[in-house]
VOBA-1610 file (N, C-alpha, C; in pm, whole numbers, padded with zeros to 5 digits, always signed):
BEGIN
Unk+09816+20303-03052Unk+09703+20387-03020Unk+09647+20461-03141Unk+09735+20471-03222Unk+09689+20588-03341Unk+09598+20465-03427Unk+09597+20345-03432Unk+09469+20276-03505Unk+09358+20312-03456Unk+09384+20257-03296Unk+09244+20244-03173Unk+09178+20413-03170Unk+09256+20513-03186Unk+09225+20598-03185Unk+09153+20706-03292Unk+09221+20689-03382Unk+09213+20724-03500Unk+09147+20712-03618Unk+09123+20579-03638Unk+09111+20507-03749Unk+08912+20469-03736Unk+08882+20490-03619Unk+08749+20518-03653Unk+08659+20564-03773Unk+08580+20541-03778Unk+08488+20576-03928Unk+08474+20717-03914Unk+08439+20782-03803Unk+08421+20939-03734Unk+08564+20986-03755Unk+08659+21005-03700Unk+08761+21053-03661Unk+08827+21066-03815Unk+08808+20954-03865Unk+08863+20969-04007Unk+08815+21063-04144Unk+08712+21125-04096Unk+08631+21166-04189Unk+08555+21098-04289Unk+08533+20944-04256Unk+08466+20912-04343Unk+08316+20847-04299Unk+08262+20890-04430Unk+08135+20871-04374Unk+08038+20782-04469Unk+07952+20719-04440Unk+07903+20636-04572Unk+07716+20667-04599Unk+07699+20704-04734Unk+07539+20712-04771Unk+07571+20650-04872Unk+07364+20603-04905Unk+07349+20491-04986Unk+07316+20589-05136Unk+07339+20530-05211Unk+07310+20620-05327Unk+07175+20680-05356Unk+07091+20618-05298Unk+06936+20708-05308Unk+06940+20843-05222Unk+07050+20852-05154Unk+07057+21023-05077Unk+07089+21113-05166Unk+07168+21057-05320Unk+07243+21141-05416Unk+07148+21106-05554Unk+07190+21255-05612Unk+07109+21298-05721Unk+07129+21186-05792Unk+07017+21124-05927Unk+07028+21034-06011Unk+07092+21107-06105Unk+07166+20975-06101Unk+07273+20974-06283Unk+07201+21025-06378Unk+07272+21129-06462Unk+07242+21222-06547Unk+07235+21124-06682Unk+07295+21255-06811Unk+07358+21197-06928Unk+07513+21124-06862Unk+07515+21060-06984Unk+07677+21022-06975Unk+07765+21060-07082Unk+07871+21132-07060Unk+07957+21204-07133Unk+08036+21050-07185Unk+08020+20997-07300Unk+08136+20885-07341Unk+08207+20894-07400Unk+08219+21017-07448Unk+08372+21064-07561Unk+08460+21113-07489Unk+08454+21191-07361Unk+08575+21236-07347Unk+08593+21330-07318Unk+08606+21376-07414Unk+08603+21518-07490Unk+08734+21602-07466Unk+08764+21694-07462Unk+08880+21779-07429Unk+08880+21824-07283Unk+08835+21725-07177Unk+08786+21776-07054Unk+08956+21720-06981Unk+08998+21824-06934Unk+09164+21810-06884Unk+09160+21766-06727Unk+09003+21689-06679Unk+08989+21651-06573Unk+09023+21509-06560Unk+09053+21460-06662Unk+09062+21299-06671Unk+09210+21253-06729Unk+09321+21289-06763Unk+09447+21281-06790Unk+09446+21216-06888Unk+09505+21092-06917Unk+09538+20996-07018Unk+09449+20881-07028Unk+09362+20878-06963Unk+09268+20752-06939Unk+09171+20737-07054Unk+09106+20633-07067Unk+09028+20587-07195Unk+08905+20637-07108Unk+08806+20693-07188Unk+08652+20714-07159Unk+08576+20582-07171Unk+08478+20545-07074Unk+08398+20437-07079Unk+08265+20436-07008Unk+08138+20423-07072Unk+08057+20475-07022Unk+07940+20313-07060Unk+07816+20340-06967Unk+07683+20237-07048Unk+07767+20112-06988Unk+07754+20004-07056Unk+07758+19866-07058Unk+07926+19838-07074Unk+08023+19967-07054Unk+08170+19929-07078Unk+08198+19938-06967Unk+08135+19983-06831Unk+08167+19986-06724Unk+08138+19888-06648Unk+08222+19787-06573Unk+08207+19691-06441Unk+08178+19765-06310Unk+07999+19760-06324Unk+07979+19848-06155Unk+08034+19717-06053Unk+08064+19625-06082Unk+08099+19549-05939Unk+08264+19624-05881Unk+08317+19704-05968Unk+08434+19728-05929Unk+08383+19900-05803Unk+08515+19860-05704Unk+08492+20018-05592Unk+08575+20058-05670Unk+08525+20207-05691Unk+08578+20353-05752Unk+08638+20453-05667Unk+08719+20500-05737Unk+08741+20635-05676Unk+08672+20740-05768Unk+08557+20802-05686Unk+08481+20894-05772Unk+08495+21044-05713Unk+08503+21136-05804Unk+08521+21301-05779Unk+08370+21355-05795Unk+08315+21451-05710Unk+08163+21509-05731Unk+08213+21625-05732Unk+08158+21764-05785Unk+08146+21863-05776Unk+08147+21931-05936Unk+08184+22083-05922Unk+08134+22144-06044Unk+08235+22120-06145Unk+08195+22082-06233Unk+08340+22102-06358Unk+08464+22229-06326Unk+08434+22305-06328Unk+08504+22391-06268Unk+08586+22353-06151Unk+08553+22309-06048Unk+08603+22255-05924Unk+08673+22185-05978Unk+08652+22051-06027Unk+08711+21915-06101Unk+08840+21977-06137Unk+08821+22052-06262Unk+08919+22119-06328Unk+09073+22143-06216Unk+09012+22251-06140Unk+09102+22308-06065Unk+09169+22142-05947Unk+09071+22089-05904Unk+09168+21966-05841Unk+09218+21876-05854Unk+09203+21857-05993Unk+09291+21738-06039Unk+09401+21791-06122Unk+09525+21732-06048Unk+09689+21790-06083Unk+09701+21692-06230Unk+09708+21581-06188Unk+09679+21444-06311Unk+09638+21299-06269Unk+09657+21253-06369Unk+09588+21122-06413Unk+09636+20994-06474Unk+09669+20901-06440Unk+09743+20803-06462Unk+09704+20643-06475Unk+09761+20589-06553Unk+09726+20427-06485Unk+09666+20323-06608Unk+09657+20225-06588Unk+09607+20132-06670Unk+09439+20113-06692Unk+09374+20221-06610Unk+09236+20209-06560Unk+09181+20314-06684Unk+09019+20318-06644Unk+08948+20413-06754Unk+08857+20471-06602Unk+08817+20608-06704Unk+08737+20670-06654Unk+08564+20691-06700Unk+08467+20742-06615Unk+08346+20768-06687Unk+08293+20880-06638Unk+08233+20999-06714Unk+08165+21167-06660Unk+08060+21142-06658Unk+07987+21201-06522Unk+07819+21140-06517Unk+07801+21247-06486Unk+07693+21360-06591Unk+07609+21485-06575Unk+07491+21426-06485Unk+07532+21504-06351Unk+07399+21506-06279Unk+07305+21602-06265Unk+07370+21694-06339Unk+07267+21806-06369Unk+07290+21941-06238Unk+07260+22029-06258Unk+07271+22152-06172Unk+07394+22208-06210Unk+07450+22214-06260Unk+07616+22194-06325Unk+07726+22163-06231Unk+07636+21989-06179Unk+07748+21932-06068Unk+07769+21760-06193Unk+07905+21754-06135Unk+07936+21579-06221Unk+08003+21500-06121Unk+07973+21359-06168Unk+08064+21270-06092Unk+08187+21236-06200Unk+08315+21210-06139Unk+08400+21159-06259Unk+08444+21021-06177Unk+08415+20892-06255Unk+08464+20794-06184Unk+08545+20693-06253Unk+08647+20681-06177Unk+08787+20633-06188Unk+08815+20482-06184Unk+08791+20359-06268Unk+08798+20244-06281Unk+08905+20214-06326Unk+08935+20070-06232Unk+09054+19981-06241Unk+09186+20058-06150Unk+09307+20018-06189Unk+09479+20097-06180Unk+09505+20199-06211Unk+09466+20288-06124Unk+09454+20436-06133Unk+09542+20523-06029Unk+09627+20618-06035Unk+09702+20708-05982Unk+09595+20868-06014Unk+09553+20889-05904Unk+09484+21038-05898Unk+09601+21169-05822Unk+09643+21251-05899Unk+09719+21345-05770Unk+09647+21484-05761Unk+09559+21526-05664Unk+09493+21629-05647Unk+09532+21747-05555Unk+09516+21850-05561Unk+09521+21976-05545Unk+09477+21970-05380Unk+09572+22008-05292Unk+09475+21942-05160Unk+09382+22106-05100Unk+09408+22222-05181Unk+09342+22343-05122Unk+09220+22359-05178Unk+09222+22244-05350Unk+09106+22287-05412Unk+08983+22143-05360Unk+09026+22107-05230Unk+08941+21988-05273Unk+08858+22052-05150Unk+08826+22156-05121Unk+08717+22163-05046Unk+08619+22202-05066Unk+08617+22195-05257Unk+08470+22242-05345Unk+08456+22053-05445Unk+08538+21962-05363Unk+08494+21857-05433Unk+08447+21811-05346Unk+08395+21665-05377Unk+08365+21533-05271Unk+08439+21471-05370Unk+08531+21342-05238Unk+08618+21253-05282Unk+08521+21107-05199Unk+08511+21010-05266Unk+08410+20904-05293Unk+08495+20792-05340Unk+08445+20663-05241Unk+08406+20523-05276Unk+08295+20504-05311Unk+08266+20477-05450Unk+08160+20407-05470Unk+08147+20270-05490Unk+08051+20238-05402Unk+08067+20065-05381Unk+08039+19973-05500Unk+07946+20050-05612Unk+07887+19945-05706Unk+07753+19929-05711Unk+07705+19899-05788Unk+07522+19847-05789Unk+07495+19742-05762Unk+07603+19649-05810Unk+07610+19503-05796Unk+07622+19421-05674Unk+07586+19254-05623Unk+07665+19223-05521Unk+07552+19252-05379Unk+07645+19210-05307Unk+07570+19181-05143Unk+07651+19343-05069Unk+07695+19416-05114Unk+07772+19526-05078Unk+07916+19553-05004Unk+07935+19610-04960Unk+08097+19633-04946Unk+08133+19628-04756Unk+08250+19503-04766Unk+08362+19536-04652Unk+08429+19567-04675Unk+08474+19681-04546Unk+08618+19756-04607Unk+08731+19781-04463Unk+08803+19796-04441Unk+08923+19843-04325Unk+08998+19965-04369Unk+09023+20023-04284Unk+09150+20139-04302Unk+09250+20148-04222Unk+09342+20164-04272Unk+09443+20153-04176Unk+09607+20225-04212Unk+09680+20206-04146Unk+09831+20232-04164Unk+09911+20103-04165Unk+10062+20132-04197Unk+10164+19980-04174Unk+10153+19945-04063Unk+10126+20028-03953Unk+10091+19954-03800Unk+10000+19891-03765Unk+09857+19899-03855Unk+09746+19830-03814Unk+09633+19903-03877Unk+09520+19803-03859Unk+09413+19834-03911Unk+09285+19862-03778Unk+09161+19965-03898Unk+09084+19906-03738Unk+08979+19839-03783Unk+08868+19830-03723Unk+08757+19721-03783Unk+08690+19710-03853Unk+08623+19636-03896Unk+08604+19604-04027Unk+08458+19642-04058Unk+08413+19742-04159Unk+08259+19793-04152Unk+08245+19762-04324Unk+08113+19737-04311Unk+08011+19677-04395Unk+07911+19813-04436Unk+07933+19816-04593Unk+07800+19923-04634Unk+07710+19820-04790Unk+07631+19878-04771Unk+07546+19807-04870Unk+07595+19848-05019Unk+07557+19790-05086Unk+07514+19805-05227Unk+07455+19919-05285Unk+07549+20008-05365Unk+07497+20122-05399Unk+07541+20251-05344Unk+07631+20220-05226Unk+07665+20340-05141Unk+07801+20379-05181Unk+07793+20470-05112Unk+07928+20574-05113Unk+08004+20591-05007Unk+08136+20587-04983Unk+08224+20637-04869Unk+08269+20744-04859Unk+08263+20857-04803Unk+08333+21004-04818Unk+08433+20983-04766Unk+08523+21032-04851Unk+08712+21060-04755Unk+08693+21224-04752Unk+08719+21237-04670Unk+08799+21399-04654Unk+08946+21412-04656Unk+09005+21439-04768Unk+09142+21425-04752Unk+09190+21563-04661Unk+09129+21685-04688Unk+09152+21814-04617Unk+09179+21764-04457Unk+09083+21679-04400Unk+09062+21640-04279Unk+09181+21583-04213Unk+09208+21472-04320Unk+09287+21357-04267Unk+09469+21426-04288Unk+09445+21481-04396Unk+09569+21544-04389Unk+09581+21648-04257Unk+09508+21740-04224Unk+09547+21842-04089Unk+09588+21725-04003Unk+09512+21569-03995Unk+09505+21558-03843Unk+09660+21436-03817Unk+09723+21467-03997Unk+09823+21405-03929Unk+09836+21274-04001Unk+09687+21229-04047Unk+09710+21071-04128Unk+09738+21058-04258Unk+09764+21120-04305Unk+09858+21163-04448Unk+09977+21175-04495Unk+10059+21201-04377Unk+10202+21207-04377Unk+10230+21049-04374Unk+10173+20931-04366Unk+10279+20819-04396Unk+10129+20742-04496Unk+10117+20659-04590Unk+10004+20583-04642Unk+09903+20549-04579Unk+09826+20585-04586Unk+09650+20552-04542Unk+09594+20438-04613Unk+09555+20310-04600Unk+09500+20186-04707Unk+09361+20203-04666Unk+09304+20185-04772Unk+09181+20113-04750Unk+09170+20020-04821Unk+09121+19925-04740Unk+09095+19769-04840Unk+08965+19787-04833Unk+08871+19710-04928Unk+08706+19687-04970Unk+08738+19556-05039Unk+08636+19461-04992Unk+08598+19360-05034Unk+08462+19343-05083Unk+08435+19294-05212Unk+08281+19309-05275Unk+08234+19151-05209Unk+08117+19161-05214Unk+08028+19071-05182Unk+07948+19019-05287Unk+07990+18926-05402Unk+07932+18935-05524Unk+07950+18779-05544Unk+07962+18650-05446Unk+07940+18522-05505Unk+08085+18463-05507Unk+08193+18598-05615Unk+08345+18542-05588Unk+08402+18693-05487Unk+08482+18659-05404Unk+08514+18758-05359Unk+08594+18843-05429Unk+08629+18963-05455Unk+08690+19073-05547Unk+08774+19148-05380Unk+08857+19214-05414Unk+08911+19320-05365Unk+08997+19413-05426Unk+08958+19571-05366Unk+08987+19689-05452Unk+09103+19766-05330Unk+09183+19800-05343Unk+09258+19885-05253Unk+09277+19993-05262Unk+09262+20116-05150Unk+09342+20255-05187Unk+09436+20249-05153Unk+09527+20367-05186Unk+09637+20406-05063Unk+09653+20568-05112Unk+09638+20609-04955Unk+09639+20765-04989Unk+09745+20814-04906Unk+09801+20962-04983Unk+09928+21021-04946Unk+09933+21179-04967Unk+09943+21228-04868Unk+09947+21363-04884Unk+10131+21432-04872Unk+10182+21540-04919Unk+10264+21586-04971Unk+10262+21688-05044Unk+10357+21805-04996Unk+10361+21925-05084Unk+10229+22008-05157Unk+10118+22009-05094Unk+10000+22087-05094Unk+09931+21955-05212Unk+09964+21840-05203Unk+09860+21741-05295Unk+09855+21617-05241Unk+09757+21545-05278Unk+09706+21440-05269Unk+09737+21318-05334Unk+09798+21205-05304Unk+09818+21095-05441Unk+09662+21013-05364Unk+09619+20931-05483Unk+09545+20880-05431Unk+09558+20736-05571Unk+09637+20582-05495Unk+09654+20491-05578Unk+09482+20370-05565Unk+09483+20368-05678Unk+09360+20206-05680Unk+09442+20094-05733Unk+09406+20031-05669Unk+09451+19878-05733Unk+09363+19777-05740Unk+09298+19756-05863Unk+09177+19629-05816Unk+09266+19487-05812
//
């Protein structure tokens, strides 16, 4: 019951808009810089980035950022996109381990971004017991997780997956798996 029940697109907190609802991409930060929001990861910005890959992307104020990201891990790179108002996206490409702050994330947005590329994104969510059905967003969009959400209601205490499949000619697939614990968030990618 907890798939059939649960695992809804509603119930889960997630919700999907296309990227023309969200502010256009700013500058792009490609150095780096001393910003302690991105851990050990290589900066990659412009033409070093594969938009066909799904992201795990962070929105909110640098400040916010700051405070919710515990660390940063993985074989993946990252890229800082000034959108101006003094809000950023930070997005998280390839084999990536995110562990976030789960009190400070209710001044972030936590994001799938599907890509620019491609016929757009299928995806499932689910637990080791099951999945539920299978929804389709276009090209360009975003998935909101609420981890605050999913953690009160209970779906956090054992792995949460999401699979996404790109629609791009060869098929690609990107996986999450999310885990809540001790007031934080893990949040794994695996392309």
């Amino acid at each position: 019951m907890l798939v059939a029940g649960y695992l809804g697109v509603g119930m889960l907190g997630l919700a999907s808009t296309a990227a023309a609802d969200m502010p256009p991409s700013g500058g792009r930060d490609g150095d780096g810089g001393s910003d302690p929001t991105v851990g050990t990861l290589p900066s990659v910005g412009g033409s070093d980035v594969d938009f066909l890959d799904q992201t795990v992307t962070l929105r909110g104020s640098s400040e916010a950022l700051r405070h919710a990201v515990v660390s940063v891990g993985g074989d993946g790179a990252y890229e800082s996109i000034d959108l101006g108002n003094g809000t950023s996206w930070i997005r998280y490409y390839g084999d990536i381990q995110l562990e976030l702050d789960l009190a400070s994330l209710a001044d972030v947005d936590v994001e799938i971004f599907t890509g620019f590329e491609g016929q757009g994104l299928s995806y499932t969510v689910g637990q080791a017991i099951g999945f539920g059905s299978v929804r389709r967003v276009p090209t360009g969009s975003v998935i909101r997780l609420d981890p605050v959400r999913l953690t009160n209601a209970g779906l956090l205490q054992r792995t949460l997956f999401v699979a996404g499949f790109h629609q791009i000619g060869v098929r690609t697939m990107t996986s999450l798996e999310l885990m809540a614990a001790d007031g934080t968030v893990v949040i794994r990618q695996d392309v």
